[in-house]
N, C-alpha and C positions, 0 to 999 in steps of 0.2 A: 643538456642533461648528460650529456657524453656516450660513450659505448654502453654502460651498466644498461641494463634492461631494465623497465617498469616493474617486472616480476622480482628479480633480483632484489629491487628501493627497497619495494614493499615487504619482504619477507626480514630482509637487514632492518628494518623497522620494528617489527614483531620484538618484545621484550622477552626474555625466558619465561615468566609465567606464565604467558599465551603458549608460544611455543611447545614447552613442554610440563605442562602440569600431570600432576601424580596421578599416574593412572585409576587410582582408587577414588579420585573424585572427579575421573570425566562422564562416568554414565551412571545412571540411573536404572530404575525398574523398564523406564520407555528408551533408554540408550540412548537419550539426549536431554542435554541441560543446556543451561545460558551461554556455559563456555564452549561444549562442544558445538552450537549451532552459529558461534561467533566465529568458531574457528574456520566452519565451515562457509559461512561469507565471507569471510577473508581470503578462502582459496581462491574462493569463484571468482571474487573480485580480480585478483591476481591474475588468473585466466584469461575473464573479460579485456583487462590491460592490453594483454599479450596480443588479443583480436581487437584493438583499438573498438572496440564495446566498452567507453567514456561514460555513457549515461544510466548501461546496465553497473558499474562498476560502482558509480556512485551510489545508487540504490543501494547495492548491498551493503557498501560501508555504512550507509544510514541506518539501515537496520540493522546491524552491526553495534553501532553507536548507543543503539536504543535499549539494547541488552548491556552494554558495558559505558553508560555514561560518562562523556569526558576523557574516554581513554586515549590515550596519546597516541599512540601508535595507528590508530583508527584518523585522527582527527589530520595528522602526518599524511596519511594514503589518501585524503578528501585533499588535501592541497594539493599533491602531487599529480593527483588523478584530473584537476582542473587544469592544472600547468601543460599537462597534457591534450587534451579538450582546447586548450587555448579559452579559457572561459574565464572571464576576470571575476566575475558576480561572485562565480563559484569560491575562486580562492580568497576571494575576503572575506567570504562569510568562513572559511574554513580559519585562517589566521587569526579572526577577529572569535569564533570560538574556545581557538587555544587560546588568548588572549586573556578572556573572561574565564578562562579555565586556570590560570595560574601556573601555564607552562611556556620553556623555554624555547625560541625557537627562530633558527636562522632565514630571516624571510628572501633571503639575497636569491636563491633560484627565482621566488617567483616577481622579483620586481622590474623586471623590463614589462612584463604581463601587467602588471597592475599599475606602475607608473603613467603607462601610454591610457589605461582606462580613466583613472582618476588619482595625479599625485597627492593631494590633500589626504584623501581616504589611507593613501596607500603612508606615506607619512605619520597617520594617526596610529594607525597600527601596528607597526612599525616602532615607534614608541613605545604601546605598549606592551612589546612584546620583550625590548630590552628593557623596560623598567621590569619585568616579571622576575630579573634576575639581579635587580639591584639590591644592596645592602640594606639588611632591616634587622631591627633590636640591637643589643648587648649581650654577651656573657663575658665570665672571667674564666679565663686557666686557670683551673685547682688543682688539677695533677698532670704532669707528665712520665706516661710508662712505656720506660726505653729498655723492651724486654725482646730481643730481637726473636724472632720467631714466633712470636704471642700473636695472636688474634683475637684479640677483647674486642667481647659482643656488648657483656648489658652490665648496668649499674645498679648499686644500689644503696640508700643513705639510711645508717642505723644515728635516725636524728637526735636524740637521746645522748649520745656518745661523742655525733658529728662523725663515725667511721663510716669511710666508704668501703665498699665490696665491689669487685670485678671481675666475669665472667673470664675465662680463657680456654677458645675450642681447639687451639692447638695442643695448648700446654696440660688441657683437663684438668684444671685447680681453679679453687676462687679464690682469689687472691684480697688482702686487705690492705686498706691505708689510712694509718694513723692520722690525725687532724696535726699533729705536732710532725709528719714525714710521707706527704703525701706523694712523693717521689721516689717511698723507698717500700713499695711491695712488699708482704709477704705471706707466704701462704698460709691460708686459712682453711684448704681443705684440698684434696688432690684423689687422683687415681688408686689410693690404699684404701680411699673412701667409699668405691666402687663408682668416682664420677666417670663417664665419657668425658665428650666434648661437653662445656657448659655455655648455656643460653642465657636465659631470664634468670634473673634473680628476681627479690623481693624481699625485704625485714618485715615481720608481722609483730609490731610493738605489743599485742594485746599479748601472745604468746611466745614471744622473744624467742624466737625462730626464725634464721635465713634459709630461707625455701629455695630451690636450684632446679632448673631446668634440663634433662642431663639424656644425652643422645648420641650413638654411633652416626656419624657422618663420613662422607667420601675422605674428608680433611683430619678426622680424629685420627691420630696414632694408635694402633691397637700394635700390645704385642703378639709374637709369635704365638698361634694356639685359641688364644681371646677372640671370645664372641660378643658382638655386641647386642644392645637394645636402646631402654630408654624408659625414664622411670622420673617419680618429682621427688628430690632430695629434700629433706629437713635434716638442719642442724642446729646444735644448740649456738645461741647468740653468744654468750658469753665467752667460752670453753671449744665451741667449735667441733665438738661430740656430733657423730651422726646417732641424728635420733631415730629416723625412722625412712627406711627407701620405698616408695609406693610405685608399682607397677601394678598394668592394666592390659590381659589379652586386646591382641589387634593393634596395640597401641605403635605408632612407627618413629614419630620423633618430637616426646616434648620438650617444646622450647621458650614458649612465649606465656605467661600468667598474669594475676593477679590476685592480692589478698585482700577480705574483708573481716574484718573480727575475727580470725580463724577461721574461715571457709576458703579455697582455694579453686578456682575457676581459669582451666587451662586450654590453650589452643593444640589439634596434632597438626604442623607445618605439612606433614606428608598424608595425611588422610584428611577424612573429610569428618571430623569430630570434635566436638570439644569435652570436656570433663570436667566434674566438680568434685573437690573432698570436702565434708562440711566441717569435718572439726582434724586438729590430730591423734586420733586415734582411729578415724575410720577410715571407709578404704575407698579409691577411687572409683568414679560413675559415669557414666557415657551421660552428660546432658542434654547434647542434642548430635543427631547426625543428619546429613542432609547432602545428597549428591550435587547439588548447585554450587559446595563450599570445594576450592579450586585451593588456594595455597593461604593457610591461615595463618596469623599473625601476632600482633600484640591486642590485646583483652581489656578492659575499662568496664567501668559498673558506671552505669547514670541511669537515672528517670527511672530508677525500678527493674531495671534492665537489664543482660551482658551484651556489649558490642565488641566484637569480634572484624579487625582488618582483615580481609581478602587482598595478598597484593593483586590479584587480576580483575578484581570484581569490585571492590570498597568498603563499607561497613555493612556489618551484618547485624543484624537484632535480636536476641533470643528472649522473648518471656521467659522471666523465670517463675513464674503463677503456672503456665500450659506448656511452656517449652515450645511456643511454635517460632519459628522461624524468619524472618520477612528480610528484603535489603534495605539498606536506608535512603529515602530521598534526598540523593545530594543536593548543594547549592551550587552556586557557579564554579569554587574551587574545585578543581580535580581530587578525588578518593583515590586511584586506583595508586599503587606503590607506595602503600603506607603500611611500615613495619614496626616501628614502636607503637603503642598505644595504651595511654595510664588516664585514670580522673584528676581530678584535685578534689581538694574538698569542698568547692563550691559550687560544684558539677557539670566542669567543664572537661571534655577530652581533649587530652593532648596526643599529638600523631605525630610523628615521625616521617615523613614519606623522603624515601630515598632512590625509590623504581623508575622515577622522570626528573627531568631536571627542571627546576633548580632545588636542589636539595634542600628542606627547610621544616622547621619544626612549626604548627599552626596547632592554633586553638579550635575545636570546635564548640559550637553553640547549637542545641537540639531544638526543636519547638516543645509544645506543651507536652503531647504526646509521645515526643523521644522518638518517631519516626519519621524524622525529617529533620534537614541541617536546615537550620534558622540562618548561620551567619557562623564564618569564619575570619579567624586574623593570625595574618603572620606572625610570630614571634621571633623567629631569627631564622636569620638566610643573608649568604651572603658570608659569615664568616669566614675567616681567612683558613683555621683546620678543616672547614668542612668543606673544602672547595679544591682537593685535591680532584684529579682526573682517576687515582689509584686507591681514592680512600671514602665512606661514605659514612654518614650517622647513622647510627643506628638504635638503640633501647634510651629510654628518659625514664626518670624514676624522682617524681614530686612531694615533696612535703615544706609545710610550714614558710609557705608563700613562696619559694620557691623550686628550681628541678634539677635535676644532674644529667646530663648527655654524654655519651658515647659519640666523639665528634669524629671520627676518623677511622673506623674499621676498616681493614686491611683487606676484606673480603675478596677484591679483585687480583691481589699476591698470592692467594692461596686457591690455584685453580683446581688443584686433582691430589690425591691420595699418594703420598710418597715423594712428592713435591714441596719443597721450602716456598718461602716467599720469593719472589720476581723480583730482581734488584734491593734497590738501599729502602728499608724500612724504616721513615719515621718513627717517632715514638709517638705511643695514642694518647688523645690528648681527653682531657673530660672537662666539660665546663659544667659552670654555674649559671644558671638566668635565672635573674630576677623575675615572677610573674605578676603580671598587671592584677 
């Protein structure tokens, strides 16, 4: 293991949305929720390490576990926490978890440990840990945007027309691309508009409206004087006229949605809220609020329902009948670092997850009742844009059997406020998939 300390692994393991989630959704009425008492097993555990207390450490990360199912970062500290232990049983149950979890993971510390216990086992596993990161699906390159400084987040397909729309949180504009020039951007709406940074889009065909997700962030360019916020844009589809800007006290940064006939059901990324508008003309609503929700995400309607990604937690469930609350019962894939999230129309969710590796876009499958994952499948993973070290997917945007990805977002170039991107920027790339 070399000089790094056990404490040290473990905290380098720890994702940012563990680490440092918004203050506004770590406490409660009782001053503790799922994250803050995860987090707080994680120290202990940490601790434990440091007093070669192996067996208290591992409890904790089990309970640990038990609150944030499948989480990577957790199931990482149970391997390493055996490697240490010198415990073989332990570390395969822990590899052979990420395994069945759908994460990537280098087992090469612990195989002198697990080889001498059992090679067969330790080989099975081992397998499929590197299959977890093998090539799955198609898409095509439909556009490439070589806009050097641009940070294109989300997409979006006005099917009708075949125009595509893309977000940009550097440049604050949404940009368009013709079907006849999808290489050749151009703006569709910008900072005269009063956008910030832009997030989520959405085309609502019933009201021929591109909806925009619009937020001051560390990365947005604000000028001299300018204050920022955060508000959900409407514009008109045609003409690109701002129709209408909806802002909401408290509100910190929206960024992620979705549209149904006109009703609009939004994530806040920095609070612990979501909101709905039900038609355009009326005005924003606190749907649900709820101290358990840690860093929210992309939005999807199925089974009567809104589910809401948590990157540090997984899917969330809100009745929209009573508005309560519940998490959803994962299946063996990993939920947690899932940032797009859209339906199709045959009421499957699509997810994004880009918080663990291997970055990849999956279908989920609900049970009867919508509170529980039935069954999930990869859709693609593996792509050659999406497999930079510097670049990650991020927003999908489906219709008429198939979806449009944002394969390569610059996120990691653009670390702090006054900061260009980090070396040579690729151009982003947007595919097509076909869906099963």
């Amino acid at each position: 293991m070399g000089e790094m300390s056990m404490n040290t692994i473990l905290r380098l393991a720890l994702p940012l949305a563990l680490l440092a989630a918004p203050a506004a959704a770590q406490t409660g009425a009782s001053g503790t929720t799922p994250q803050t008492l995860a987090q707080q097993m994680f120290a202990e555990a940490s601790a434990a390490i440091g007093n070669a207390d192996y067996e208290a450490a591992r409890r904790l990360l089990e309970a640990a576990l038990d609150l944030k199912p499948a989480h990577p970062a957790v199931l990482r500290g149970l391997a390493i926490v055996a490697l240490r232990a010198e415990n073989p049983e332990d570390g395969f149950q822990a590899l052979e978890r990420m395994a069945r979890a759908g994460i990537a993971f280098d087992p090469e510390p612990l195989e002198d440990l697990l080889r001498t216990a059992n090679t067969a086992r330790f080989e099975a596993v081992a397998g499929q840990l590197a299959a977890n990161s093998a090539p799955v699906g198609q898409a095509e390159v439909v556009a490439e945007i070589d806009r050097p400084g641009a940070l294109i987040e989300g997409v979006a397909i006005d099917i009708e027309t075949d125009r595509l729309f893309v977000s940009s949180v550097t440049g604050r504009e949404i940009l368009l691309l013709e079907p006849f020039a999808r290489d050749e951007p151009r703006v569709f709406a910008d900072q005269e508009d009063g956008l910030w940074s832009v997030f989520g889009l959405a085309v609502d065909d019933r009201t021929r409206v591109v909806w925009a997700g619009s937020a001051a962030i560390e990365q947005t360019p604000l000028e001299d004087g300018e204050t920022g916020g955060t508000a959900l844009f409407a514009f008109d589809l045609v003409t690109g006229d701002l129709y209408r800007r909806y802002q909401i006290d408290d509100a910190v940064q929206i960024a992620d949605f979705t549209v149904r006939d006109g009703t609009v059901y939004a994530s806040d990324s920095q609070a612990p809220r979501v909101y709905v508008l039900d038609s355009v003309s009326g005005e924003l609503e606190v749907l649900a609020e709820d101290p358990r929700f840690v860093s929210l995400q992309g939005v999807a309607l199925a089974r009567g329902a809104l589910y809401v990604a948590d990157y540090a937690m997984g899917l969330w469930r809100i009745d929209l009948g009573d508005r309560s609350v519940s998490l959803v019962r994962g299946g063996t894939e990993s939920l947690i670092g899932i940032d797009g999230l859209r339906q199709t129309r045959d009421g499957r969710i699509l997810a994004v997850r880009n918080g663990t590796r291997p970055h990849q876009v999956m279908a989920i499958d609900l049970d009867a009742d919508g509170h529980a994952v039935a069954s999930t499948e990869v859709l693609l993973r593996g792509h050659p844009a999406m497999t930079g070290e510097l670049a990650e997917p991020t927003l999908i945007d489906p219709a008429d059997g198939r979806a449009w990805l944002v394969a390569n977002a610059a996120w990691p170039r653009f670390p702090a406020e006054g900061e260009g991107p980090g070396g040579e920027q690729p151009a982003t790339v947007i595919l097509e998939i076909d869906l099963p």
